[in-house]
C-alpha positions as CSV (number, residue, x, y, z in Angstrom):
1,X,-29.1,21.1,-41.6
2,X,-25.5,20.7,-40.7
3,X,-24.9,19.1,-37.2
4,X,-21.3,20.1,-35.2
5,X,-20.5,17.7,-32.5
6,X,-18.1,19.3,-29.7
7,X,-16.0,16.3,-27.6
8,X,-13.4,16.6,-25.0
9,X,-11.1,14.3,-24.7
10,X,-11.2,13.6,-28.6
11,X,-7.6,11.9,-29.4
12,X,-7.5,8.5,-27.6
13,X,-9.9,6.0,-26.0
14,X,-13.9,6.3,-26.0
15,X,-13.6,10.2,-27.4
16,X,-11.4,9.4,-30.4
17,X,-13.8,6.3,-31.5
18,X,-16.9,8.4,-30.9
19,X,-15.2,11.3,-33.1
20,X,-15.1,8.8,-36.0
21,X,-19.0,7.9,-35.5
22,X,-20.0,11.3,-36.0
23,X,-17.4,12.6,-38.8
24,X,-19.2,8.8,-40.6
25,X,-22.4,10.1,-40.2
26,X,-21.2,13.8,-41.7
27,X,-21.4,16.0,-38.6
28,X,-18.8,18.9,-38.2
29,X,-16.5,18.6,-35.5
30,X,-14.9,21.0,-33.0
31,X,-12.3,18.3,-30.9
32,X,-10.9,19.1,-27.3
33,X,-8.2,17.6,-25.7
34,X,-4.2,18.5,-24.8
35,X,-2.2,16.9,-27.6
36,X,-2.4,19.6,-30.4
37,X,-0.3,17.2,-32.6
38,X,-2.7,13.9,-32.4
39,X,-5.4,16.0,-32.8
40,X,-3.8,17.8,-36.4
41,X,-3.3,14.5,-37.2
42,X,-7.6,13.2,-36.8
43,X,-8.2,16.4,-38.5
44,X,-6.7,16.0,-41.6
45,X,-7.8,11.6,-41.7
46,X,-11.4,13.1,-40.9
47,X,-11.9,15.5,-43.2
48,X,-9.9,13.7,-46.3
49,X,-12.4,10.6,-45.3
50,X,-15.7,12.1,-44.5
51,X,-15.0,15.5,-46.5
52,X,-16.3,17.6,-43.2
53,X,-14.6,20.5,-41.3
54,X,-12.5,19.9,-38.1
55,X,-11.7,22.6,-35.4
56,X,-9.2,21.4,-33.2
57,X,-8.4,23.1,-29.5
58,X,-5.6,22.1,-27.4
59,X,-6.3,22.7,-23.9
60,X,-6.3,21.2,-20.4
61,X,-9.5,20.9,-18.9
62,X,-8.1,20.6,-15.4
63,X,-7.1,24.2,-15.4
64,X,-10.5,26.7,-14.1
65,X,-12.4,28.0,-16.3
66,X,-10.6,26.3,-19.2
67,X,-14.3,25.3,-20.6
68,X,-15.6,29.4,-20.5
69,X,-12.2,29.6,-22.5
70,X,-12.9,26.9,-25.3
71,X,-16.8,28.2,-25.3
72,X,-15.6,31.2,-26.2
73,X,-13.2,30.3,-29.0
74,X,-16.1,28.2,-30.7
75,X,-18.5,31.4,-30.4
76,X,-15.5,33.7,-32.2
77,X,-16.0,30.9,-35.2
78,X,-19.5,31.3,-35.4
79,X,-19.7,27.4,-34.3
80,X,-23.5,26.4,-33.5
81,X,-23.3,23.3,-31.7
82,X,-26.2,20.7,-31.6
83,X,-24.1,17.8,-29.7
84,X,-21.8,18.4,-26.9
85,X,-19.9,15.1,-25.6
86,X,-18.3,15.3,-22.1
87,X,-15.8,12.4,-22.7
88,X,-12.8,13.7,-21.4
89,X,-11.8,12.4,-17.7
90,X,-9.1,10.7,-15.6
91,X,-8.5,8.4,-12.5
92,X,-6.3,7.8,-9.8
93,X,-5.3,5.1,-7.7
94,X,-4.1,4.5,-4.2
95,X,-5.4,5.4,-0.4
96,X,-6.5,8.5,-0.3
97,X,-4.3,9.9,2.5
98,X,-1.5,8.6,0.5
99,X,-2.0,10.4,-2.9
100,X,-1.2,13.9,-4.5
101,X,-3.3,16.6,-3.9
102,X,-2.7,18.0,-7.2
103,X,-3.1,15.0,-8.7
104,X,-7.3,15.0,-7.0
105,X,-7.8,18.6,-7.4
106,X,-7.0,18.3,-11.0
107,X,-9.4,15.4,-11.4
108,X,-12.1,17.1,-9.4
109,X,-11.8,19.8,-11.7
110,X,-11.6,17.8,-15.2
111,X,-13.9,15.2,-14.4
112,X,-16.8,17.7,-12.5
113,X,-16.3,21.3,-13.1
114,X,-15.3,21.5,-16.8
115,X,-18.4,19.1,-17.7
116,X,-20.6,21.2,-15.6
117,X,-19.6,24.6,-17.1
118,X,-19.5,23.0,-20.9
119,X,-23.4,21.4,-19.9
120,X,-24.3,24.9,-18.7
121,X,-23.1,27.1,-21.7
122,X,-24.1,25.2,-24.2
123,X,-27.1,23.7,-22.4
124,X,-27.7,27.4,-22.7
125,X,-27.7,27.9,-26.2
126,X,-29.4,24.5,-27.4
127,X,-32.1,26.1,-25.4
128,X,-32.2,29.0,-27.5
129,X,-31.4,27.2,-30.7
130,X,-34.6,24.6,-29.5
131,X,-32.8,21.4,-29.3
132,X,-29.6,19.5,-29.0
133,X,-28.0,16.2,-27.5
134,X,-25.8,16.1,-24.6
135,X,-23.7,13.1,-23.2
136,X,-21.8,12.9,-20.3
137,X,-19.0,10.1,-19.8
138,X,-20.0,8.6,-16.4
139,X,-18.9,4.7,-15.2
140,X,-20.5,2.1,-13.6
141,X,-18.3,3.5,-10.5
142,X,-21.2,6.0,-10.2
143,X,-23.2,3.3,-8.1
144,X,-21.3,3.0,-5.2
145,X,-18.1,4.6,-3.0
146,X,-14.6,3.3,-4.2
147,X,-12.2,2.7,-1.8
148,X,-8.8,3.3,-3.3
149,X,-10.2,5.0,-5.9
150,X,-12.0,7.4,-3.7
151,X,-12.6,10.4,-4.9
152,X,-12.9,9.2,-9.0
153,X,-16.1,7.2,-7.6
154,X,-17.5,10.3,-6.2
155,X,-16.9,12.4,-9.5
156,X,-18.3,9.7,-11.4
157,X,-21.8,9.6,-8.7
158,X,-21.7,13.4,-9.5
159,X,-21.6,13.0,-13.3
160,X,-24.7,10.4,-13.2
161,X,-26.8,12.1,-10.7
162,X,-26.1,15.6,-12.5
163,X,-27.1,14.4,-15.8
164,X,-30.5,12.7,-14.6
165,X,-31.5,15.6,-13.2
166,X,-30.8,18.5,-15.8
167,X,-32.0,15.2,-18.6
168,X,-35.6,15.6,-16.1
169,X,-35.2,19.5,-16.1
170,X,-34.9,20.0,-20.4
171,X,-36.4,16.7,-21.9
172,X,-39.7,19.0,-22.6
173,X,-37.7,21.8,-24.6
174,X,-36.2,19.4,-27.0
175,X,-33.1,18.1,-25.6
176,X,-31.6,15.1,-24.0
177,X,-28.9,14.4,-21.7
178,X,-27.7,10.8,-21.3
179,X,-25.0,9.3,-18.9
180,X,-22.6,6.6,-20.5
181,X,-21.6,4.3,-18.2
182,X,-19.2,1.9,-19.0
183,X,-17.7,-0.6,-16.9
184,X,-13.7,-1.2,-17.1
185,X,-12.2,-0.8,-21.1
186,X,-9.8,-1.2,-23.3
187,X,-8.5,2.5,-23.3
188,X,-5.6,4.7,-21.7
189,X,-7.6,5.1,-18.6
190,X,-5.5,2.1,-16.8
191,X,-2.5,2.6,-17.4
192,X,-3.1,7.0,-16.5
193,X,-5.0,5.7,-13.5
194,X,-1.7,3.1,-12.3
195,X,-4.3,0.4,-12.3
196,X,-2.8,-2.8,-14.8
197,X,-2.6,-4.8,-11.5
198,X,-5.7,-4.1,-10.1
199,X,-7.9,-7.1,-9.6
200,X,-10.0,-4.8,-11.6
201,X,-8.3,-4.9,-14.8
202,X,-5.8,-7.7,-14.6
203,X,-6.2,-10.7,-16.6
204,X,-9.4,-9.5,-17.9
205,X,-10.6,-9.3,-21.6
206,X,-12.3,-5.9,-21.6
207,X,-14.9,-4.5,-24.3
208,X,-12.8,-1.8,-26.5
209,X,-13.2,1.8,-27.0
210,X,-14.8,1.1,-29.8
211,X,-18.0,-1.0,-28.9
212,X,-18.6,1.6,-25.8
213,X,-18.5,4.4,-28.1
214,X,-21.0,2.7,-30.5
215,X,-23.4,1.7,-27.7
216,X,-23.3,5.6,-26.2
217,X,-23.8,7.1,-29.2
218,X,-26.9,4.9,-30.1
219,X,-28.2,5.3,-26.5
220,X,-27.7,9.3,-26.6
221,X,-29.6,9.6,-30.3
222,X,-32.6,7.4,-28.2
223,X,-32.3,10.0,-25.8
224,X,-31.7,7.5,-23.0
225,X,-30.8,9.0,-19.7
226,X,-29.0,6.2,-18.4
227,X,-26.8,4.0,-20.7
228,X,-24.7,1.3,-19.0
229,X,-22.3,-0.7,-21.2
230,X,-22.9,-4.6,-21.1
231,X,-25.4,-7.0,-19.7
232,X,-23.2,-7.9,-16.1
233,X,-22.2,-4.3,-15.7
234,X,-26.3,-3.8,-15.6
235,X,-26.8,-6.1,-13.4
236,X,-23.8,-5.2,-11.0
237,X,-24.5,-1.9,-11.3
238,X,-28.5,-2.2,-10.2
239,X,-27.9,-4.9,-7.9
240,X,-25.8,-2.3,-5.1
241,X,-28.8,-1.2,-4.3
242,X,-30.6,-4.0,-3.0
243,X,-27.2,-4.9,-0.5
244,X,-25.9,-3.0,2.6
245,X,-23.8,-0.3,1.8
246,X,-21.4,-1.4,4.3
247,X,-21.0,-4.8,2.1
248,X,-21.1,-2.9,-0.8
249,X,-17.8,-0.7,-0.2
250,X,-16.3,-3.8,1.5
251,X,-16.8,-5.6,-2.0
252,X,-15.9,-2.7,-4.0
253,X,-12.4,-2.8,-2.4
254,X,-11.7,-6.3,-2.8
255,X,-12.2,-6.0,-6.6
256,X,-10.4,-2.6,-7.4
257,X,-7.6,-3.9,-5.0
258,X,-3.9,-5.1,-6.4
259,X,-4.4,-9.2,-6.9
């Protein structure tokens, strides 16, 4: 049977390389994101390559109920989809008190209600349909509290801790839902987050889109519910819960901080 694979945030970074690993292995696509032009452009590289059909939907994700809106489009086309990739998400950076509210609510939104409304309509109908893979883009900033990047930290906690449990809740009906968590990459996310001085990022070789992408989508056709990218990102990541959590912000700060 034909598989579809619905991403967000399908025209750069971890999305776009994890839209070529499912158009290789000759799944459909139905690609989310707000350039209408880049994505155009994948469709017609994808389905000259792979020779499979490509729905495209330009939409901002931040907006409310923009996920209802693209569920609904898919249903008009008759789209079944059996794997439903939450990719798309962004950062900020800065104090808290210091940054744009705009700026947070539209990350809130992106990063934590859009996944949660596309996991529960289509969660929905995999249900129905008796099966189906889900993956939501977490980090390995899901661990612990970020200072400076406050509130992406929390949305990133919420991803991981959301997907473990609704991964526990389906797991016997056929379906899996795995969080990605990758540590810093080679993507747009620095430079849309104002973060190419951060002690963080700076100086450092980074894994690419591309391995991440590889590694999640492996991981999320085990059916593993937790997926962290890298051997010292498992360690770091496992290892904040064995220290204070006092030390643990205090060190989280020192290494997102400008150096």
């Amino acid at each position: 049977m034909k598989k579809t694979a619905l991403i967000t945030g399908a025209s750069d970074g971890i999305g776009l390389e994890l839209t070529k690993i499912h158009a290789s292995k000759g799944d459909d696509l139905v690609l989310v994101a707000r350039t209408l032009s880049k994505l155009n452009e994948l469709k017609g590289q994808l389905e000259s390559e792979f020779g499979i059909q490509v729905h495209t939907i330009q939409k901002d994700l931040s907006v409310p109920n923009a996920a209802r809106e693209v569920y609904d489009e898919v249903a008009k086309k008759n789209i079944s989809i059996q794997y439903l990739i939450n990719n798309a998400g962004f950062g900020d950076f800065g104090f808290f008190h210091e940054s744009d509210w705009e700026k947070q609510a539209q990350m809130i939104n992106l990063n934590i209600m859009a996944l949660t409304q596309f996991t529960k309509l289509y969660l929905e109908d995999m249900i129905r349909q008796g099966g189906g893979k889900i993956m939501n883009v977490a980090s390995t900033a899901a661990f612990q509290p970020g200072p400076l990047m406050a509130v992406y930290f929390a949305t990133k906690a919420y991803v991981l801790h959301f997907s473990e449990a609704i991964n526990n809740e389906v797991k016997e009906k056929g379906i899996t839902v795995t969080a990605l968590c990758p540590g810093p990459t080679e993507s747009g996310f620095k430079a849309g987050a104002e973060m190419e001085e951060s002690r963080l990022m700076k100086g450092k070789k980074l894994p690419s889109s591309k391995e991440v992408a590889h590694f999640g989508y492996h991981k999320m056709m085990q059916g593993k519910a937790v997926a962290i990218h890298g051997l010292k990102n498992f360690i770091l990541s496992n290892s904040v819960r064995f220290a204070p959590r006092s030390l643990s912000v205090k060190i989280a700060r020192e290494v997102i901080k400008n150096g």
